[in-house]
N, C-alpha and C positions, 0 to 999 in steps of 0.2 A: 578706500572710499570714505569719505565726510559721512556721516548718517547722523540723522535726528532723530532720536527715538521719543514720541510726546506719549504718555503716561509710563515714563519710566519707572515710577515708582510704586505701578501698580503688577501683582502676577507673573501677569505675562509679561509686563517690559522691563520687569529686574531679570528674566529669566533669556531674552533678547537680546538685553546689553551685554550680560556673560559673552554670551556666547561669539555676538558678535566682536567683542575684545579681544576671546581668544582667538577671533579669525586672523584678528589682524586688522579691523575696520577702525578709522577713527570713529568715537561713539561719543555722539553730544546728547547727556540724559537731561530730559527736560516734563516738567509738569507746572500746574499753577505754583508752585513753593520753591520753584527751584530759580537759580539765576543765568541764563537768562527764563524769563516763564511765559507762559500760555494759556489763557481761556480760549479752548477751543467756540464757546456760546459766543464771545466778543469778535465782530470782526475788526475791530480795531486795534484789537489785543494780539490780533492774530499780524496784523498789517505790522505793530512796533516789534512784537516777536522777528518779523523776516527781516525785517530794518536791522536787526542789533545780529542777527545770526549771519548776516553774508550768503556768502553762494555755498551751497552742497549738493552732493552724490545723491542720497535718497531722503526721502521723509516716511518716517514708520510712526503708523498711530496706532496703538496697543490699548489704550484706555476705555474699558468696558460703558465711559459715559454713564447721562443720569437714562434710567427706565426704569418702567413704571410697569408690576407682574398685577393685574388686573383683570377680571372677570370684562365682559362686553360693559355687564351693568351696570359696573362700577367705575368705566372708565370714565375721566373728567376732561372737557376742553384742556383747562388746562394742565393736565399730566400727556395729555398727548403733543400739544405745543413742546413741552418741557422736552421730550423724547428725541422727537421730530429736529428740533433747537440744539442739542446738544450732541446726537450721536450723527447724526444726517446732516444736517445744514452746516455743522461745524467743521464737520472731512472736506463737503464739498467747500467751503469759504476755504480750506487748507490749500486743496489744489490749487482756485482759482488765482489765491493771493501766491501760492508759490512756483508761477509757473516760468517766472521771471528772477528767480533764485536758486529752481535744481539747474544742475547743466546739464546741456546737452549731453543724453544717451543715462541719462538719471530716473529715479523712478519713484512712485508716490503708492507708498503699500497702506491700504486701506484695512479698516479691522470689521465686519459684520458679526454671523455669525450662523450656528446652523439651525437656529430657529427659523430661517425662511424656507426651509427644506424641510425639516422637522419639529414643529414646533409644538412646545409644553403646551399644558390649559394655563389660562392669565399671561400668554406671551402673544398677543393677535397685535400689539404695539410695536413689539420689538421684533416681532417676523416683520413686519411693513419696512421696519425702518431698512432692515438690514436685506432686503428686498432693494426696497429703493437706494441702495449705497451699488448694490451686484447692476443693476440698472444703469447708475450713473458711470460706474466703471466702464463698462460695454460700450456707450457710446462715447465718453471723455476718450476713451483710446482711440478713436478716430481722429478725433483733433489735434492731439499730442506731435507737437514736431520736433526735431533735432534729434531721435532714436527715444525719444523720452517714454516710458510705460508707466500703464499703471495699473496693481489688482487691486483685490479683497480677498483677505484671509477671512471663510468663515470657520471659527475653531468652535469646538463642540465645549461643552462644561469640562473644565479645567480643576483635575483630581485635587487641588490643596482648596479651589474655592469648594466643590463638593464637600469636602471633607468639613470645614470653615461653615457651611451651612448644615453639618447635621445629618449629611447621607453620605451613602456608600460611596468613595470614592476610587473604588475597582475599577468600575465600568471606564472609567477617562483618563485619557492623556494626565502625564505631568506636565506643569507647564513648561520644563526642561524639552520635551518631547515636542511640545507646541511651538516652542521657537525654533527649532530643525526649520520647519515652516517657512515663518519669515525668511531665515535666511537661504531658504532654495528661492523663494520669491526674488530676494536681493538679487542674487547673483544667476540668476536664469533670465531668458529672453523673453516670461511671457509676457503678455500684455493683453489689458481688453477680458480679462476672466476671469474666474473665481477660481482660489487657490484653499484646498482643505488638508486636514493633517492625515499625514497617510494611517492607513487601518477605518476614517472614519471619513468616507467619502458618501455621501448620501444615495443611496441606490436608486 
């Protein structure tokens, strides 16, 4: 399969493209620095992105996006705009512009996370968002023709960023562990629902 992996160069989608290489998938790694690139905030950036890339199998977005860890008090119009803009609006402008570039029986894997089921203090942003991504998945799979799917991976805190911030990084997946993931996502029939890493399914 073609696959596009957009924030390849972050975590989890250096630890994605491994894996799906060693499957066997052809792997096109892509983020704003690379050629071809992407702002997922741009929808016009996203519109020359599909122009220069052609038709493909899947589109996997890995990229943690901008958010904003903020108390109620402290949150601003605009950090919630910024959130809203770049993690939310930008998957969904993904789909919409790419629905005319996966083929048929292709699949549009989505990245949230497990803050909408469990969520930290200073994450009431990024549960919404990643809320509204599990939302939009559920019903865009209604309208999906040609066998086309699509999920959301919500993966929990990812042991090397844990680690990378200063806490214990026991408690969570590697992100080696967290791509297993995606790729049951790939290569499985579901569609229309949320996909989490096994051991760390929310009760």
């Amino acid at each position: 399969m073609k696959v596009v992996i957009i924030g390849a160069t972050g975590t989890i989608g250096k630890a994605v493209a491994t894996l799906l290489n060693e499957k066997g998938h052809e792997v096109v790694q892509v983020s704003r620095h690379t050629q071809p690139s992407v702002d997922i905030t741009d929808p016009t950036s996203i519109g020359a992105f599909y122009t220069t890339i052609g038709e493909i199998d899947a589109i996997i977005y890995t990229a943690a996006g901008t958010v904003s860890y903020s108390t109620i008090s402290e949150l601003t119009d605009e950090g919630i705009h910024l959130d809203i803009n770049s993690k939310l609006l930008g998957q969904v402008n993904l789909v919409r512009q790419g629905l005319s570039k996966v083929r048929p029986g292709g699949v549009f894997i989505l990245t949230g996370g497990i803050f909408f089921y469990k969520p930290w203090p200073k994450a009431s942003v990024i549960a919404m968002v990643n809320g509204g991504l599990e939302g939009f998945v559920r019903g865009a799979a209604l309208d999906l023709q040609d066998g086309r799917r699509i999920v959301v991976v919500h993966p929990p805190a990812v042991r090397e960023w844990a680690i990378q911030m200063g806490m214990d990084g026991e408690p969570w997946p590697s992100a080696a562990t967290v791509a297993e993931t995606y790729l049951m996502a790939l290569e499985s029939k579901i569609t229309g629902q949320p996909v989490f890493v096994e051991g760390y399914r929310p009760s």
